[in-house]
TORKE-631169 format. One record per atom (N, C-alpha, C, O, CB): x, y, z; residue in one letter; atom name. Coordinates in Angstrom, 1 decimal. Atoms other than C-alpha are relative to their C-alpha. Glycine has a CB too. Layout:
- x; y; z; residu; atome
- X; Y; Z; A; CA
...
This chain:
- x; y; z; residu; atome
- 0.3; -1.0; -1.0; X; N
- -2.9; -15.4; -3.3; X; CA
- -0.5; 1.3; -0.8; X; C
- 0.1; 1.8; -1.7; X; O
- 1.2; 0.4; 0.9; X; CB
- 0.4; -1.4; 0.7; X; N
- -4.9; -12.3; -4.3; X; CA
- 0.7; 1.2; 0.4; X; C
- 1.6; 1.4; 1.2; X; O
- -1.4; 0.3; 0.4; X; CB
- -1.2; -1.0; -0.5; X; N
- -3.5; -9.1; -4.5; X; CA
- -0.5; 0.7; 1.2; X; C
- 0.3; 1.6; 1.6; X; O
- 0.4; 1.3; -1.0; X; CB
- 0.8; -0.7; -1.1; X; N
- -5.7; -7.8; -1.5; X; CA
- 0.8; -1.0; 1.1; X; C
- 1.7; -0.5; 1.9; X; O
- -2.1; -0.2; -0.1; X; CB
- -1.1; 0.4; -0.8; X; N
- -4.0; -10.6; 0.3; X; CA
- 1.4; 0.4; 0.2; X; C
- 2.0; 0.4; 1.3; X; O
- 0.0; -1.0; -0.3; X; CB
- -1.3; -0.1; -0.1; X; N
- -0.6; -9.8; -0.8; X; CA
- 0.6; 1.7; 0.6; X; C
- 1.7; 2.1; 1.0; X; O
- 0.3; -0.4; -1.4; X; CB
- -0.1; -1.0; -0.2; X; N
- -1.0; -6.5; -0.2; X; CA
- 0.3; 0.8; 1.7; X; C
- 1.2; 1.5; 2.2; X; O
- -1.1; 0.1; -0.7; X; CB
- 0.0; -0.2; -1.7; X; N
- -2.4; -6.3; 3.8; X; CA
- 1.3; -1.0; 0.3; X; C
- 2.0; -0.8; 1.3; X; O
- -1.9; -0.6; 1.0; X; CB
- -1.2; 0.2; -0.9; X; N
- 0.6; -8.8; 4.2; X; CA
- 1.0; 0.8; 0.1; X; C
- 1.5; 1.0; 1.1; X; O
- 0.6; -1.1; -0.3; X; CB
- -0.6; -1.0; 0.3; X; N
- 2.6; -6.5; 2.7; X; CA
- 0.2; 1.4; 1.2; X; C
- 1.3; 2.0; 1.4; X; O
- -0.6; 0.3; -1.1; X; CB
- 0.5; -1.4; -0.7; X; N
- 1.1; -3.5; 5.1; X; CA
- 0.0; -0.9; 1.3; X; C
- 0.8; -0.1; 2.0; X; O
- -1.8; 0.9; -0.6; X; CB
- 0.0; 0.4; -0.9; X; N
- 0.8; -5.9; 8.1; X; CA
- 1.6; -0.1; 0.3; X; C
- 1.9; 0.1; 1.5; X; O
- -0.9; -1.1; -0.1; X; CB
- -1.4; 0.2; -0.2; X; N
- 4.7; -6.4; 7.9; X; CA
- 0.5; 1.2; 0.6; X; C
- 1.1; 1.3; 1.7; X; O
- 0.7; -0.3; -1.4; X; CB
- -0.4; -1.2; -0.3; X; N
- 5.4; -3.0; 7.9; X; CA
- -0.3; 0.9; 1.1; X; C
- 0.4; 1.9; 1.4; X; O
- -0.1; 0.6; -0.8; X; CB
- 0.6; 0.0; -1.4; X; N
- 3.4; -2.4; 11.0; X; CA
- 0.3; -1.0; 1.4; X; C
- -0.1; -0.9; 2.5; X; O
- -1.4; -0.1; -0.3; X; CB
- -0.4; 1.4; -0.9; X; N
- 4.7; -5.5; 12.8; X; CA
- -1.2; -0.4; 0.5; X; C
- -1.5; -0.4; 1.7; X; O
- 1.1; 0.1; 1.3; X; CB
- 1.7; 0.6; -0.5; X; N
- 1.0; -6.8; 12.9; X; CA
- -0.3; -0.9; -0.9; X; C
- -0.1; -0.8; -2.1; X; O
- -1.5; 1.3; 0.0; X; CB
- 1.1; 1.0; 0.7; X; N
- -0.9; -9.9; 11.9; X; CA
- -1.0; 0.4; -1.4; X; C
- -1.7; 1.3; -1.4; X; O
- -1.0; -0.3; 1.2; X; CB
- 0.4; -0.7; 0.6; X; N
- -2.1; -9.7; 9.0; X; CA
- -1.8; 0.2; -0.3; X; C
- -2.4; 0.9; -1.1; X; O
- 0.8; -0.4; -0.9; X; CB
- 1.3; 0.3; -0.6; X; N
- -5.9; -10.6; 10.4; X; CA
- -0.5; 1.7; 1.0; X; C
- -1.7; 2.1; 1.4; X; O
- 0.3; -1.8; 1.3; X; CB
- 0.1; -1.0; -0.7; X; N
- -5.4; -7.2; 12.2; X; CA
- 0.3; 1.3; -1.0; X; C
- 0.4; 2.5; -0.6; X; O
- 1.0; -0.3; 1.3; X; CB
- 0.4; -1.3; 0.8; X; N
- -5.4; -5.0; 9.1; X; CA
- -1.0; -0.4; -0.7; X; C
- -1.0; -1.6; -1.2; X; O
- 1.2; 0.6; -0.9; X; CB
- 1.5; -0.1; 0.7; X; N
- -8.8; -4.5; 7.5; X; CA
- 0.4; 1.3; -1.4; X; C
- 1.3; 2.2; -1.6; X; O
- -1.5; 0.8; 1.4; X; CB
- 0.1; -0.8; 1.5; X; N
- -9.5; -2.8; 4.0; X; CA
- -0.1; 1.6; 0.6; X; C
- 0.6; 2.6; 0.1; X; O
- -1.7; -0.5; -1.0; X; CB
- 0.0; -2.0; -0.8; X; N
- -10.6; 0.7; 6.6; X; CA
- 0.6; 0.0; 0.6; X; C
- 0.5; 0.9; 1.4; X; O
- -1.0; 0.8; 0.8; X; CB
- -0.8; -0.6; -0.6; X; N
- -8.0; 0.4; 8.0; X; CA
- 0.7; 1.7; -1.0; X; C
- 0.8; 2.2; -2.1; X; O
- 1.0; -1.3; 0.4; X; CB
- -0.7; -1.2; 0.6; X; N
- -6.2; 3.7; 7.7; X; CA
- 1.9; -0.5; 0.0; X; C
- 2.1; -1.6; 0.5; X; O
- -0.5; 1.7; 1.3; X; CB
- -1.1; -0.2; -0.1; X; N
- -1.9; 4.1; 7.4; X; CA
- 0.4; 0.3; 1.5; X; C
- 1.3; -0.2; 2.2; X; O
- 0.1; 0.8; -0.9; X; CB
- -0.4; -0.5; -1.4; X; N
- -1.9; 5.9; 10.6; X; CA
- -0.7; -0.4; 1.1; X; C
- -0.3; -0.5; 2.3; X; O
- 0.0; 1.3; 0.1; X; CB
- 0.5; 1.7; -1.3; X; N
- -4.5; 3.3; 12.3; X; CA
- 0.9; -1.0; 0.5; X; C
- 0.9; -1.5; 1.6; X; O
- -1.0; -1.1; -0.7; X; CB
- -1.0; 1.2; -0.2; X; N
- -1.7; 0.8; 11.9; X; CA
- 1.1; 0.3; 0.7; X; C
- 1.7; -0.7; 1.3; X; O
- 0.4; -0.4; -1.2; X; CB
- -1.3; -0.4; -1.0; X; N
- 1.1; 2.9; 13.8; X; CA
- 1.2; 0.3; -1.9; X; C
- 2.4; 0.6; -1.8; X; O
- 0.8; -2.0; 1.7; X; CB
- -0.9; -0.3; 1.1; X; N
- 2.8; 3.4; 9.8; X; CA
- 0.4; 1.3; 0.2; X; C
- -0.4; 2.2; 0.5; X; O
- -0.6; -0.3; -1.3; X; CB
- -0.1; -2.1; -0.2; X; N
- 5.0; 6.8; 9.8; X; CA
- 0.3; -0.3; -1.7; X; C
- 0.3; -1.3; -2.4; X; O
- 1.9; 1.1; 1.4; X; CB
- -0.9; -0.1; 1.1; X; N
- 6.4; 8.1; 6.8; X; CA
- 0.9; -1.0; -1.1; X; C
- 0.9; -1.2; -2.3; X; O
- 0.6; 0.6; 0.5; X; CB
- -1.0; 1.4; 0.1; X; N
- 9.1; 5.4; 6.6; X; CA
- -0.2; -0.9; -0.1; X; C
- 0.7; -1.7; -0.5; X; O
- 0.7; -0.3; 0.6; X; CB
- 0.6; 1.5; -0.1; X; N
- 7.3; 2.7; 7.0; X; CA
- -1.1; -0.1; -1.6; X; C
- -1.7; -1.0; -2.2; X; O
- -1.1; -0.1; 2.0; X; CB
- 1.3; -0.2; 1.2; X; N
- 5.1; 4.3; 4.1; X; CA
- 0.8; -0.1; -1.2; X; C
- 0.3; -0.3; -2.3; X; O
- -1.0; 1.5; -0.1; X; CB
- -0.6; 0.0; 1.7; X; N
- 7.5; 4.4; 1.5; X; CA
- 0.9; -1.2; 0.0; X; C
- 1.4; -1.6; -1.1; X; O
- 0.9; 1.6; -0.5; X; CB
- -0.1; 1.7; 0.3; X; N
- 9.0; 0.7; 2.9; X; CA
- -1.3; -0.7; -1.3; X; C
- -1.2; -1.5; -2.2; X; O
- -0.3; -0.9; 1.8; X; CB
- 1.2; 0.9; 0.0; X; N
- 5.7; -0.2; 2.1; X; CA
- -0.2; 0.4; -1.4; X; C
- -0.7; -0.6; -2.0; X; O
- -1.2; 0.2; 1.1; X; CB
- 0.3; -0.5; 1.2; X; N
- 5.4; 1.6; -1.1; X; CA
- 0.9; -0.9; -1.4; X; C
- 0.5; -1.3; -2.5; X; O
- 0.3; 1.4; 0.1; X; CB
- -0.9; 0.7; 0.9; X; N
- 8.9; 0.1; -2.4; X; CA
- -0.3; -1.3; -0.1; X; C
- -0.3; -2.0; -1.1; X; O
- 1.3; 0.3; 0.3; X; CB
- 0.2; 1.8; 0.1; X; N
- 8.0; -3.5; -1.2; X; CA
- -1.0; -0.1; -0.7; X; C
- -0.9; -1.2; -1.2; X; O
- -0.3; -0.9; 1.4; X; CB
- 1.0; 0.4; 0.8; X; N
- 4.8; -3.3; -3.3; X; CA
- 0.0; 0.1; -1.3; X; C
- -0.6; -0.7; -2.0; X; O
- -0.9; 0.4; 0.2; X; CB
- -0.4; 0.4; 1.1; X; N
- 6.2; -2.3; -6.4; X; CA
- 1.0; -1.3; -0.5; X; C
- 1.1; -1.8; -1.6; X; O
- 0.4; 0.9; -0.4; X; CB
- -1.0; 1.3; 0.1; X; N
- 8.9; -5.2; -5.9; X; CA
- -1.2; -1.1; -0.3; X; C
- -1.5; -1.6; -1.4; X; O
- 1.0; -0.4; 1.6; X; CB
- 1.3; 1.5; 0.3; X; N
- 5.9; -7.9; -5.2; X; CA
- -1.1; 0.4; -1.4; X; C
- -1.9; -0.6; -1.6; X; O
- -1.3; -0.2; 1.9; X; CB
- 1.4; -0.1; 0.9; X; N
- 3.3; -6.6; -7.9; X; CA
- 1.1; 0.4; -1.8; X; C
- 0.6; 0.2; -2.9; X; O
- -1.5; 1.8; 0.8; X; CB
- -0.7; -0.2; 1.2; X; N
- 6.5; -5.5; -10.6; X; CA
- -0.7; 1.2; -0.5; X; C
- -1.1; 1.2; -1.7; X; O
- 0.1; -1.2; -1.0; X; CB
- 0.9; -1.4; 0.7; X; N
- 4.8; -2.2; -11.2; X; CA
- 0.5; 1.2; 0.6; X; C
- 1.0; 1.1; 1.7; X; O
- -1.7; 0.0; 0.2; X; CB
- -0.8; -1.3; -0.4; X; N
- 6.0; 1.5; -10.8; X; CA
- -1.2; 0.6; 0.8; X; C
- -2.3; 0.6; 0.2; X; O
- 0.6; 1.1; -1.3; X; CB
- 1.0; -0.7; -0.3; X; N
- 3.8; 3.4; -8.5; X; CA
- 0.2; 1.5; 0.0; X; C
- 1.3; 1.7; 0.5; X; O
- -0.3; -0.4; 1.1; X; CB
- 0.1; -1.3; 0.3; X; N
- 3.3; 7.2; -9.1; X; CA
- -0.3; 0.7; 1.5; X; C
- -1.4; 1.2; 1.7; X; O
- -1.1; 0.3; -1.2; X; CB
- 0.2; -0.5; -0.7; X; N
- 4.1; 8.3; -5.7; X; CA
- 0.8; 1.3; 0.3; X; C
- 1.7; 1.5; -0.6; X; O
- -0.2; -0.7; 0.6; X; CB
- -0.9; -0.8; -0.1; X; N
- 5.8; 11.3; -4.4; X; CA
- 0.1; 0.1; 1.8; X; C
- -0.6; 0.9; 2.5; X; O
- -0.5; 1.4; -1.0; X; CB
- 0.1; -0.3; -1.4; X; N
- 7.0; 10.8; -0.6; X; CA
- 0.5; 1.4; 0.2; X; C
- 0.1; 1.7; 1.3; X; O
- 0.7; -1.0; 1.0; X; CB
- 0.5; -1.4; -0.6; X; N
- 7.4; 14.4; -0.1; X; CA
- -0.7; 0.2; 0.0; X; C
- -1.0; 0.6; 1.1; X; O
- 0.2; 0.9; -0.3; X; CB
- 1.0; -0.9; -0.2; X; N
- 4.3; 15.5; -1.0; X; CA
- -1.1; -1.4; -0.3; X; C
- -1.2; -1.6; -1.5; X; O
- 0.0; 1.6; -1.3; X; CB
- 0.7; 1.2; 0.3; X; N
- 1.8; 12.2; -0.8; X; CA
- -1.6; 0.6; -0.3; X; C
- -2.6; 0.2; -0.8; X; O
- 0.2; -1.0; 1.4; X; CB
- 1.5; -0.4; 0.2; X; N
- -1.0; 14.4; -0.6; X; CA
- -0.2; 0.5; -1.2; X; C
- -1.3; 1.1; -1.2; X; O
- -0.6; 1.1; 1.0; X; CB
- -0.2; -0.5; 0.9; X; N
- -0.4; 15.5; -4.0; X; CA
- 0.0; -1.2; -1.1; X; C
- -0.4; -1.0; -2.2; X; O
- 1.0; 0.9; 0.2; X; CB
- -0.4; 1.3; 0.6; X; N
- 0.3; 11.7; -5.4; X; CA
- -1.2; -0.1; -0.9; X; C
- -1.8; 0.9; -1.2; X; O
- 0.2; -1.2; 1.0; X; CB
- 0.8; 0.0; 1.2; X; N
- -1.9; 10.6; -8.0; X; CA
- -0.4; -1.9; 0.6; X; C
- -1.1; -2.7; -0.1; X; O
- 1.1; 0.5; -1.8; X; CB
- 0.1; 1.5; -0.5; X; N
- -1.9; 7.0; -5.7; X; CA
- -0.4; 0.5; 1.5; X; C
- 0.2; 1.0; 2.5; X; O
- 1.7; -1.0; -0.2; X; CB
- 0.8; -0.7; -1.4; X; N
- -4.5; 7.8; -3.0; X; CA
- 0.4; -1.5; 1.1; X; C
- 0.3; -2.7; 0.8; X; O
- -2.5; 0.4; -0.2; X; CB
- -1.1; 0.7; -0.3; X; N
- -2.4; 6.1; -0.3; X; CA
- -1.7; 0.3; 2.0; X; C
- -1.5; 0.0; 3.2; X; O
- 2.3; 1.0; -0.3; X; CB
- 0.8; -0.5; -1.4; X; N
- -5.7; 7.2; 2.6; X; CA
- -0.6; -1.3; 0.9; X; C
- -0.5; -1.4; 2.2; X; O
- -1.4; 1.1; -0.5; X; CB
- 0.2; 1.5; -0.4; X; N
- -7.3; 3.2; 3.1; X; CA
- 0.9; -0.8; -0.8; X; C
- 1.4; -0.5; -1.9; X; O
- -1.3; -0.6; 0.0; X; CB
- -0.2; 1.2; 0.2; X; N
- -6.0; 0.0; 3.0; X; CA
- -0.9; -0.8; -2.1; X; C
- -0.5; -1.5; -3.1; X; O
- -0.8; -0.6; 1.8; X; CB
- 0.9; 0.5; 0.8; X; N
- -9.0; -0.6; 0.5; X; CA
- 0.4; 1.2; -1.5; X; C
- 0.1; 0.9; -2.7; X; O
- -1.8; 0.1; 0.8; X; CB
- -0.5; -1.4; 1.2; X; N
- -7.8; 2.8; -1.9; X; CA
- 1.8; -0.8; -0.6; X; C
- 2.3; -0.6; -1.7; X; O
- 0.2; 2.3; 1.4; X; CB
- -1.4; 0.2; 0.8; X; N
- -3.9; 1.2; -2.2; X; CA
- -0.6; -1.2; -0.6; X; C
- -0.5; -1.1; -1.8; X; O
- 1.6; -0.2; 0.9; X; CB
- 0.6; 1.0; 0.5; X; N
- -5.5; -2.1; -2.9; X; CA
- -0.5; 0.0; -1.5; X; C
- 0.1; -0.7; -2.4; X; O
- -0.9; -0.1; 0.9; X; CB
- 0.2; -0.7; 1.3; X; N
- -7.5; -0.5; -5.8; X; CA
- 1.1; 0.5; -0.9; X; C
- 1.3; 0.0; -2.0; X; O
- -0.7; 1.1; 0.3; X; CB
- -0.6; -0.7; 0.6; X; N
- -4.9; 1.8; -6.7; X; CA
- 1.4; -1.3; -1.1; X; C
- 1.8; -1.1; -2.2; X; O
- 0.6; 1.2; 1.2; X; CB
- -0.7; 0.8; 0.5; X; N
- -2.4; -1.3; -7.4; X; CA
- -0.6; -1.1; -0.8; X; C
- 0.0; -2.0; -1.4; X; O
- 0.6; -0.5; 0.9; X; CB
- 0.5; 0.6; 1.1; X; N
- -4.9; -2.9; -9.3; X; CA
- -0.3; 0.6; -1.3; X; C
- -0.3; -0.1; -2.3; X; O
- -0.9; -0.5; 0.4; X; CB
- 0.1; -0.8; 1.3; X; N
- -5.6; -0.1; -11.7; X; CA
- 1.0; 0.2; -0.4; X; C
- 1.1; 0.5; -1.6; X; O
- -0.7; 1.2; 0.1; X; CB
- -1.4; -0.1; 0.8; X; N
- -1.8; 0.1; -12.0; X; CA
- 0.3; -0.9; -0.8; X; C
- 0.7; -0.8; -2.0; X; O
- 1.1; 0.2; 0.8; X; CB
- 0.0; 1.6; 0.8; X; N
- -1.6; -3.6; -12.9; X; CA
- -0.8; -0.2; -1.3; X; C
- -0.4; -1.1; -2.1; X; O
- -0.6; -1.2; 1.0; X; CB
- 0.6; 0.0; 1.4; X; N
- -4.2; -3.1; -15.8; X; CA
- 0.6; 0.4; -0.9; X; C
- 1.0; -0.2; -1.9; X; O
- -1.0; 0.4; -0.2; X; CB
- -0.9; -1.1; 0.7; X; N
- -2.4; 0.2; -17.1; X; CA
- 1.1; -0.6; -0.4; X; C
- 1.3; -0.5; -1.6; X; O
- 0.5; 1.2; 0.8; X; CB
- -1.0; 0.4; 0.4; X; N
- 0.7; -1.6; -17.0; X; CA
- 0.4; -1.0; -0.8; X; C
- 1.5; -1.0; -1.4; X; O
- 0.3; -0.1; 0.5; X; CB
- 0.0; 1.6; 0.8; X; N
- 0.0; -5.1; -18.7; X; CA
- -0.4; 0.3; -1.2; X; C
- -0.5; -0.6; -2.0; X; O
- -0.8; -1.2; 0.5; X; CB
């Protein structure tokens, strides 16, 4: 499974949606994700990918892990996965 796959399952979970019903544009807050659901989603992806992500849920807009599409965390967990290996 690719990580683009593993990923919208990942993000489709945390929305209680199919995962055919999240797209790459999708947004966080297209999906109905709050806060909580964002930093489930944050922790379940370092669990499944074994990588630390450089976020900060207080201040996300400040993160250094642009968290804005589907298609940007996607990226961002892949550039972590190079950095890290």
């Amino acid at each position: 499974m690719s990580i683009k796959d593993r990923v919208i399952g990942i993000i489709a979970e945390q929305a209680v949606l199919e995962p055919s019903d999240v797209t790459e544009d999708s947004t966080l807050e297209d999906l109905g994700i709050d806060s909580l659901g964002l930093v489930e989603s944050i922790f379940a992806i370092e669990e499944e990918f074994d990588i630390s992500v450089p976020f900060n849920a207080n201040e996300p807009q400040k993160s250094d892990f642009d968290i804005s599409t589907v298609a940007s965390i996607i990226s961002g967990i892949e550039t972590l996965m190079k950095e890290q290996s």
